[in-house]
C-alpha positions as CSV (number, residue, x, y, z in Angstrom):
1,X,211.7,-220.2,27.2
2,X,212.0,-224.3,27.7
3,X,213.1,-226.1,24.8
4,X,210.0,-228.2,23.6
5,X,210.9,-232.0,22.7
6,X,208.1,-234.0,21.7
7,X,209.3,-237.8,22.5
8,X,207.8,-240.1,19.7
9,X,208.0,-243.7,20.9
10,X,206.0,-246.7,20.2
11,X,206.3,-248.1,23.8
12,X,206.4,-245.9,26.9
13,X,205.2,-247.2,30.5
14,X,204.3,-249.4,31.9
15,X,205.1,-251.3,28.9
16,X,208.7,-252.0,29.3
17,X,211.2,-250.0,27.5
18,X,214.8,-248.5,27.6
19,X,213.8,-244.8,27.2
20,X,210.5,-244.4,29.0
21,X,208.7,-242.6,31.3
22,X,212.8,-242.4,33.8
23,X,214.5,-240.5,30.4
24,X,211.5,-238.1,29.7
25,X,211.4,-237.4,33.5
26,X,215.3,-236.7,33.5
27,X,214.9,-234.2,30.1
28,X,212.1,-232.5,32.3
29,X,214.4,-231.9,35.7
30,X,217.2,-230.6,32.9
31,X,214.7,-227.8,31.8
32,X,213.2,-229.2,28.9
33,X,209.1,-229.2,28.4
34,X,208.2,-232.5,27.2
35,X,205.4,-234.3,25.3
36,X,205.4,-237.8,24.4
37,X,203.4,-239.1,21.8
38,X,202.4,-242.9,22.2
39,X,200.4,-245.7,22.3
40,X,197.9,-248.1,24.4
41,X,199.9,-249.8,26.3
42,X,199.9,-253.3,24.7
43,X,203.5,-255.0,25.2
44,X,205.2,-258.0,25.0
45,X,201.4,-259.8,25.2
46,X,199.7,-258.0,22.4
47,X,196.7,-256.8,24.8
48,X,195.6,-253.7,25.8
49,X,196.8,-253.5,29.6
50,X,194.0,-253.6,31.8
51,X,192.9,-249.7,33.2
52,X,193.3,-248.6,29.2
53,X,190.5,-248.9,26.9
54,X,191.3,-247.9,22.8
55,X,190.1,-244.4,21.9
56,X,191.1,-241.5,20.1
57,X,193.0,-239.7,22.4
58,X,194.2,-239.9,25.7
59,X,196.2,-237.3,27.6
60,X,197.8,-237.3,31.2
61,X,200.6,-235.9,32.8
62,X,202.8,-237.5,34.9
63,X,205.7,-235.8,37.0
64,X,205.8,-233.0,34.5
65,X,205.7,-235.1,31.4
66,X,202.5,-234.7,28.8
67,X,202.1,-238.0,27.8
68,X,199.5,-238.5,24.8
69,X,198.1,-241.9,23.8
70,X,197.3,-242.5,19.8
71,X,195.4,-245.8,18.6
72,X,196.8,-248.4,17.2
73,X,196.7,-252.3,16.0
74,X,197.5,-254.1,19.1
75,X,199.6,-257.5,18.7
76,X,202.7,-258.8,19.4
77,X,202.4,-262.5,18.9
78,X,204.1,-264.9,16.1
79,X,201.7,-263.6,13.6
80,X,204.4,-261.2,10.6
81,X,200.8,-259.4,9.5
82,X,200.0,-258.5,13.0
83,X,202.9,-257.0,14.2
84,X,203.4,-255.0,10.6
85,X,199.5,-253.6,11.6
86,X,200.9,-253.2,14.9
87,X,203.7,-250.8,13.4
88,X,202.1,-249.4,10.9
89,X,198.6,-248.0,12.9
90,X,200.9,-246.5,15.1
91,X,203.1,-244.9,12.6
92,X,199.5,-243.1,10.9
93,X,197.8,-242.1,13.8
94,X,201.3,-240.7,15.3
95,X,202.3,-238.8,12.2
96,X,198.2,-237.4,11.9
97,X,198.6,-235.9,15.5
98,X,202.0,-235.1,15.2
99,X,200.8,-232.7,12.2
100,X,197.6,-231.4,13.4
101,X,197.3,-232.3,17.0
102,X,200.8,-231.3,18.6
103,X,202.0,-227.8,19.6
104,X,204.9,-227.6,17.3
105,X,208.5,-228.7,19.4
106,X,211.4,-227.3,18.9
107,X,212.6,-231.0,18.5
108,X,211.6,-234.4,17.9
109,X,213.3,-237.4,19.6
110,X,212.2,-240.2,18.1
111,X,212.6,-244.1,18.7
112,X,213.5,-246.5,16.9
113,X,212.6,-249.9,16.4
114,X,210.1,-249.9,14.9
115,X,211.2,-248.4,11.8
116,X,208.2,-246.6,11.0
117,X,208.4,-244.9,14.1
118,X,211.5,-243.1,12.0
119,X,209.0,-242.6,9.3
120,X,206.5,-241.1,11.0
121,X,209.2,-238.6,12.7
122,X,211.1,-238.1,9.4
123,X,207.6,-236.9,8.0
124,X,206.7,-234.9,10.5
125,X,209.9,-232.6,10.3
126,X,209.2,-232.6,6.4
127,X,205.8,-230.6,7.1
128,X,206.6,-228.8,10.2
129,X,210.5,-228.1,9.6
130,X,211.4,-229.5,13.2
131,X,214.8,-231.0,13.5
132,X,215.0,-235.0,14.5
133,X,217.2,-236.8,16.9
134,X,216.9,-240.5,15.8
135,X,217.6,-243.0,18.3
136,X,218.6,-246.5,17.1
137,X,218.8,-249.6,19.4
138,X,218.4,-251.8,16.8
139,X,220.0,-252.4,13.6
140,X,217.1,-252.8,10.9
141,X,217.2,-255.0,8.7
142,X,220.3,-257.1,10.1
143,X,218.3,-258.1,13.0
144,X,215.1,-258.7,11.3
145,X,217.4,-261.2,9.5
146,X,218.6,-263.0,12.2
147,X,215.7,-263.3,14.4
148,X,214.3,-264.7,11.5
149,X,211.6,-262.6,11.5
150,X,211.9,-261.7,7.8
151,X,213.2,-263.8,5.6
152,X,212.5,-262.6,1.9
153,X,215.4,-261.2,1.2
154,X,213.5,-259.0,-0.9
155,X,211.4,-257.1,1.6
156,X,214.8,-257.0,3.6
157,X,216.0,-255.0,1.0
158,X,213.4,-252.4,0.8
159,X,213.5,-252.3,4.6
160,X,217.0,-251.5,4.3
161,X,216.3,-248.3,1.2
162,X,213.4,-247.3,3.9
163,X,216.5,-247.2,6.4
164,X,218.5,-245.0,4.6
165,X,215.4,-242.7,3.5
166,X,215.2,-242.1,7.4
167,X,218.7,-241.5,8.3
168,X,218.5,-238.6,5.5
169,X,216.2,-237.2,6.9
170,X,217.0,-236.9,10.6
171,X,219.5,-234.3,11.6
172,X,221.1,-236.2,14.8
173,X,221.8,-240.4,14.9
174,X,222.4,-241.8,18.1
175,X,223.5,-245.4,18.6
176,X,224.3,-247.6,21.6
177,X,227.5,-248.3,20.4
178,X,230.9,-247.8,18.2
179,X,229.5,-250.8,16.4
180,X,226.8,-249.3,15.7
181,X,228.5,-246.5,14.3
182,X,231.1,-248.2,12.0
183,X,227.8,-250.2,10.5
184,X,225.8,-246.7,9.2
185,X,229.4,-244.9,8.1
186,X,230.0,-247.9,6.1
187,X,226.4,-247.5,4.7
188,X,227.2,-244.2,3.8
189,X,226.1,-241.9,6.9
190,X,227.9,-239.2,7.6
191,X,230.2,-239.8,10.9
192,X,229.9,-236.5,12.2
193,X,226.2,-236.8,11.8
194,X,226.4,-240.2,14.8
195,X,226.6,-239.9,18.2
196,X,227.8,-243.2,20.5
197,X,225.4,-242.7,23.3
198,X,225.7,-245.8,25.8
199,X,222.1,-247.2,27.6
200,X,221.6,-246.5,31.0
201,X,219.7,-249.3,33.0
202,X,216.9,-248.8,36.2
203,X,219.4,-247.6,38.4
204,X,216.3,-247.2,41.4
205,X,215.8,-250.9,41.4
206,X,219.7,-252.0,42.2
207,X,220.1,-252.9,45.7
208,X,223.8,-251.8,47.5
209,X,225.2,-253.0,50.4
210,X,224.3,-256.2,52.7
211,X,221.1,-258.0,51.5
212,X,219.6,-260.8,52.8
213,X,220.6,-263.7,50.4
214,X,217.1,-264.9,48.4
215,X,215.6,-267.9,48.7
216,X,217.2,-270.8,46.8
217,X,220.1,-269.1,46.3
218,X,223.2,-270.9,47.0
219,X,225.3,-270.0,50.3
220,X,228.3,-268.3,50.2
221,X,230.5,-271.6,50.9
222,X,230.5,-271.4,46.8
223,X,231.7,-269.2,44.5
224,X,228.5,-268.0,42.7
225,X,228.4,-266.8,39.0
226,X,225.2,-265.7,37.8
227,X,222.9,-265.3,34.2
228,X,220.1,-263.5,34.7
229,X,217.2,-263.1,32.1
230,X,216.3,-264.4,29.2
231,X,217.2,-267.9,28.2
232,X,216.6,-267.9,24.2
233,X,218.1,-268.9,21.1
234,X,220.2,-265.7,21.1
235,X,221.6,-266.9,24.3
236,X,222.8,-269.9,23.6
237,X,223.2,-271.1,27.0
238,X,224.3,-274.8,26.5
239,X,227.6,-274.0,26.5
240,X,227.2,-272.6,29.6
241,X,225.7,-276.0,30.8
242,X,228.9,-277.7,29.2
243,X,231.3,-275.4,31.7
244,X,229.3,-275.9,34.1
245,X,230.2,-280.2,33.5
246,X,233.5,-279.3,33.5
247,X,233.5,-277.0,36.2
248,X,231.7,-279.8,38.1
249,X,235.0,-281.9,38.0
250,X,237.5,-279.2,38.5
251,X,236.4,-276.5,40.7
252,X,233.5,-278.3,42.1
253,X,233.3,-274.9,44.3
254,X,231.8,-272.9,41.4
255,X,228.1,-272.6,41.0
256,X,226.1,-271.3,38.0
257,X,222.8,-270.0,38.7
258,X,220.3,-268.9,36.3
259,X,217.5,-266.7,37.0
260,X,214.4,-266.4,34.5
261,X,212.9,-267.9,31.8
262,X,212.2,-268.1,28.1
263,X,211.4,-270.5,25.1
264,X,215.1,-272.3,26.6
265,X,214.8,-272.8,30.2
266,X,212.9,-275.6,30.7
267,X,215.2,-277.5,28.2
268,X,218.4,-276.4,29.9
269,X,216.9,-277.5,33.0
270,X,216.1,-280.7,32.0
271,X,219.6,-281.3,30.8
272,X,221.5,-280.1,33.8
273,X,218.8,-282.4,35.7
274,X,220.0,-285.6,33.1
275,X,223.4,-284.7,34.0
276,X,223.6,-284.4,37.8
277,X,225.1,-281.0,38.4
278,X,224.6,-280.4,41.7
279,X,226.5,-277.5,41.2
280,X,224.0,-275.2,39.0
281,X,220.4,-274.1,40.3
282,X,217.4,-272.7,38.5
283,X,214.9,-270.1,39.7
284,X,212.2,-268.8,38.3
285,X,212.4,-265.0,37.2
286,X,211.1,-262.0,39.3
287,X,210.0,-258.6,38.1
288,X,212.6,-256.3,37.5
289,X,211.8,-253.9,40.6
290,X,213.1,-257.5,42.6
291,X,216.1,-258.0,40.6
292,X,219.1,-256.4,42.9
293,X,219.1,-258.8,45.9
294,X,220.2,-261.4,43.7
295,X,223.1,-258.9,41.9
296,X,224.4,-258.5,45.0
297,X,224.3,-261.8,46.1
298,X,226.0,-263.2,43.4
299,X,230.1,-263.2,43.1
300,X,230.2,-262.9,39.0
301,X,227.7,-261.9,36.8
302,X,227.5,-263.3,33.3
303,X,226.8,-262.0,30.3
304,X,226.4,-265.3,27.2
305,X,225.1,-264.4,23.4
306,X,226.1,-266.6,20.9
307,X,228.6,-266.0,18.0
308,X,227.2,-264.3,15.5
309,X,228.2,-261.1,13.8
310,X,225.4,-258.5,14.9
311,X,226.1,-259.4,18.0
312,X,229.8,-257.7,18.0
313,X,228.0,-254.9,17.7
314,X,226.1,-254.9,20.2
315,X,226.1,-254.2,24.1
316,X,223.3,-256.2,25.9
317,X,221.2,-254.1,28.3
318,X,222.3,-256.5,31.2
319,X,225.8,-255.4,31.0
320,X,225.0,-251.7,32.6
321,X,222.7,-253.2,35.4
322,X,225.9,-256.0,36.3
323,X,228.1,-252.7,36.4
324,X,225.9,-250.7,38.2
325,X,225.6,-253.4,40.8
326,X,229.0,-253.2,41.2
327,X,230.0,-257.1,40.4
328,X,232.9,-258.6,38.4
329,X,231.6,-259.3,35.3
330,X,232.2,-262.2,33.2
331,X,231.9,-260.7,29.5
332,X,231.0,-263.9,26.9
333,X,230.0,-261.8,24.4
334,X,232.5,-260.7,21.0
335,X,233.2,-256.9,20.2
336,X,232.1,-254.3,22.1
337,X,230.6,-255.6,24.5
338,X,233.8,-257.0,25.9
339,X,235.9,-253.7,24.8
340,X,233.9,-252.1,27.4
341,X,234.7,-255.0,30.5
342,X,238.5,-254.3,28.9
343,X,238.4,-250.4,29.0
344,X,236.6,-250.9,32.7
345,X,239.1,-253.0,34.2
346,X,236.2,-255.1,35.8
347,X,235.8,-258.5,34.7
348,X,237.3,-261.2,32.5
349,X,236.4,-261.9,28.7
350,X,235.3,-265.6,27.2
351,X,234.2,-267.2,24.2
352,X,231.4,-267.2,23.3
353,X,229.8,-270.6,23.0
354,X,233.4,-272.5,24.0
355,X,232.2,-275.0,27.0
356,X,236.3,-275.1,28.3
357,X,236.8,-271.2,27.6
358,X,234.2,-270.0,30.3
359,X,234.9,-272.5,32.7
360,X,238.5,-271.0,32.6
361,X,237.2,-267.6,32.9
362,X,235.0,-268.9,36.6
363,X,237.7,-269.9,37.7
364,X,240.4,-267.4,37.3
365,X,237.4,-265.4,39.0
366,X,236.7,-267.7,41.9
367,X,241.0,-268.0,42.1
368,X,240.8,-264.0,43.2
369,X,241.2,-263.0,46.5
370,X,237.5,-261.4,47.5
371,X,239.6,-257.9,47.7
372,X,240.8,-258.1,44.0
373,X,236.8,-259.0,43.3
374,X,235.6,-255.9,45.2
375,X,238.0,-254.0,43.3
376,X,236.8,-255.2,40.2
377,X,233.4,-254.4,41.2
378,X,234.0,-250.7,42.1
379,X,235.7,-250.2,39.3
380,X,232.6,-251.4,37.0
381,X,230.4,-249.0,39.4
382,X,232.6,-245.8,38.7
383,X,233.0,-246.7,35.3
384,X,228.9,-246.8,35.2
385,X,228.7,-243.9,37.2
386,X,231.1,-241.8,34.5
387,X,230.1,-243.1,31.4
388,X,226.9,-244.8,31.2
389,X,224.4,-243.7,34.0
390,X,221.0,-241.8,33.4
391,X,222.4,-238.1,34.2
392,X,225.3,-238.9,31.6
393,X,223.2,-240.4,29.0
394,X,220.3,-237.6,29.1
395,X,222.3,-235.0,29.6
396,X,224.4,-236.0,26.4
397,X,221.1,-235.9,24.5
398,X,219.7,-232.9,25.7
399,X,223.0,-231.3,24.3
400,X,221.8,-232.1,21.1
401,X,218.2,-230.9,22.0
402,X,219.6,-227.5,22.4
403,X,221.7,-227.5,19.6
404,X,219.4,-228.1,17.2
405,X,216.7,-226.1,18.4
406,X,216.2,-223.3,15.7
C-alpha cells in the first residue's frame, strides 16, 4: 500500500512557493499518495485570486495530487494584525480538518513559515499519533527581527519558546542549509534529528542552448553580468551601482544589468541615470515562466544580499536557478552561500556590499577566456544536477516519508 503524506502548507499554486504543486507531483511519481491541505489562493496581494471564491471546502485533484482548500483571513499587506489573522485562520481551519476531515496519513509534511503552520501540524500528530517532517525555510524569529517585522522584543521571545515547542514535537527537521543546522543544535535540537536538504528551483522554465538574445539586452560586444529579481533593502544593491562607477573607468567592457523590480529599483535607476553609466541597463521584470532567455544570455550571474548575520546562513533561491542555467556565478553573499560556489568550482566570491571588491570579481570573470567560463558553467550545472535538483531533493525527503511511516 502507498505511503499517505498529507502536505500542510499555507501557499500552494498558483500562489508562488518553493514546495508546491512540482514537489507534491514528484512525491506522487515516487509512489506516495498525496493530499495537500491549503488555502485560497491569496499571495503576495492579499486577494483571493480571481476563479476562487471563500467557502468551506474545496477539493480538486490535479496530476494525481488531492489538493483541499480550508478558509482563511486573506491579507498580506503592511498591516502586523492582518497578516497574524492571515496565519492564524489558516492554522484553525487546517488543524479542524486535519482532525476530523482528513483520512489519517501515514505522515505529515508540513511547511514552514508561517510558524503556526508548525502548530497546527505539531497538534495534529498529538491527536492522531502521525509522525511530522518539519520543513524550515525560514529562521523564526531571527528574520522576523530583521525584516523589522516584529520589533517587541518581547513577542520575539515568545515566538521563539513557540519555536522550540514545535521542533519537540516534530520527529524529522529539514533545513535549506548547514547554517541552518548549526543555528537549531545551538538551540538545543538534537543534530541527528536535522536533515540539510538543499532547494531545488523551476527547472521546466530554464532555457538551454542558443536563444535569441531579448530585447534591451546588451550585445555580446560586452561582457554581461546579470541580477535578476528583487531589488529591496535586503539587497543592498548600491554597491553594486558603486562597481559598476568603477567598472565604468576600468573595464568599460563590463555591463551590469538588472532585471526586476521592488521598493529599490526606481531609486537605483535614478542614480545610475545621475551618474551617466552607460554601461548598466534596467528592464522591467518578466514572470518567471520568461526568465531563462535572459540566463542564458547573460555571461555572469550575480547573486548581492547585504552583510548581515542571517544572511550567512542562508542560500538565496536564485543561486540554484544561476546553477541550473549553467552560468558562472558571481557569489556576493557571506557563508554558505559562497561555500557552495567554492565546493562547485563555478564562480568567484565578493564582498558583500564593497563597491571595489565586486568590480574585481567582473573582471577577473570577463579576464577568462570564454572556454574557462563554459567550464565554470558546466560545472555549476552538474553540481545542480547531483546535489540540488528536484529528483535529489524529493527523493531525499521521501526517504524520510518511509522511514517514519509506522
Amino acid at each position: 500500500m502507498a505511503t499517505r503524506i498529507l502536505l500542510l502548507t499555507q501557499w500552494f499554486d498558483p500562489e508562488p512557493t518553493f514546495k508546491g504543486l512540482v514537489f507534491a507531483r514528484e512525491l506522487v511519481a515516487q509512489g506516495f499518495e498525496v493530499e495537500v491541505i491549503t488555502g485560497f489562493p491569496n499571495y503576495p496581494g492579499g486577494k483571493v485570486y480571481p476563479g476562487y471564491r471563500l467557502k468551506l471546502i474545496q477539493r480538486e485533484v490535479v496530476d494525481g495530487v488531492t489538493v483541499t482548500r480550508v478558509p482563511l483571513y486573506p491579507s498580506h499587506g503592511q498591516s502586523g494584525l492582518g497578516r497574524i489573522l492571515n496565519y492564524v485562520s489558516f492554522a484553525a481551519t487546517s488543524l479542524f480538518y486535519g482532525l476530523f476531515g482528513a483520512r489519517k496519513p501515514d505522515v505529515i509534511y508540513a511547511y514552514h513559515p508561517p510558524l503556526t503552520v508548525g502548530m497546527s501540524a505539531a497538534l495534529i500528530r498529538m491527536f492522531r499519533r502521525v509522525p511530522v517532517v518539519y520543513d524550515i525555510q525560514d529562521m523564526w524569529p531571527d528574520t522576523l527581527r530583521a525584516t523589522g517585522m516584529f520589533s517587541n522584543e518581547r513577542a520575539l521571545r515568545l515566538v521563539g519558546r513557540v519555536c522550540d515547542w514545535v521542533y519537540r514535537r516534530s520527529d524529522q527537521i529539514v533545513v535549506l542549509s548547514p547554517g541552518f543546522k548549526r543555528l537549531l543544535v545551538e538551540r538545543g535540537v538534537t543534530a541527528e534529528k536535522i536533515d540539510v536538504i538543499f532547494n531545488w528551483c523551476a527547472e521546466d522554465v530554464l532555457s538551454a542552448g542558443d536563444v535569441a538574445t531579448p530585447a534591451g539586452f546588451p550585445d555580446a560586444s560586452r561582457f554581461r553580468v546579470l541580477f535578476a529579481g528583487n531589488m529591496g533593502k535586503a539587497q543592498a544593491l548600491d554597491a553594486v551601482i558603486q562597481a559598476a562607477a568603477i567598472l565604468q573607468q576600468r573595464a568599460p567592457n563590463v555591463s551590469l544589468v538588472f532585471l526586476g523590480g521592488g521598493v529599490d529599483a526606481s531609486r537605483l535607476k535614478a542614480l545610475a541615470m545621475e551618474r551617466d553609466m552607460s554601461n548598466v541597463t534596467f528592464l522591467p521584470g518578466v514572470p518567471m515562466a520568461d526568465v531563462g532567455p535572459y540566463l542564458a544570455s547573460a555571461d555572469a550571474l550575480l547573486v548581492h544580499l547585504k552583510k548581515d548575520p542571517l544572511f550567512t546562513i542562508t542560500i538565496p533561491s536564485k543561486t540554484q536557478a544561476y546553477m541550473a542555467a549553467g552560468k558562472p556565478i558571481l557569489m556576493a553573499v557571506e557563508g554558505d552561500a559562497s561555500d557552495l560556489v567554492r565546493e562547485a568550482g563555478c564562480g568567484v566570491v565578493a564582498e558583500p556590499e564593497n563597491a571595489q571588491s565586486l568590480a574585481d570579481a567582473c573582471m577577473a570573470l570577463a579576464a577568462l577566456s570564454a572556454q574557462e567560463r563554459a567550464r565554470m558553467g558546466e560545472r555549476a550545472a552538474q553540481f545542480y544536477r547531483r546535489e540540488l535538483s528536484l529528483k535529489v531533493g524529493a527523493g531525499r525527503f521521501g526517504e524520510h516519508f518511509r522511514r517514519l511511516r509506522k
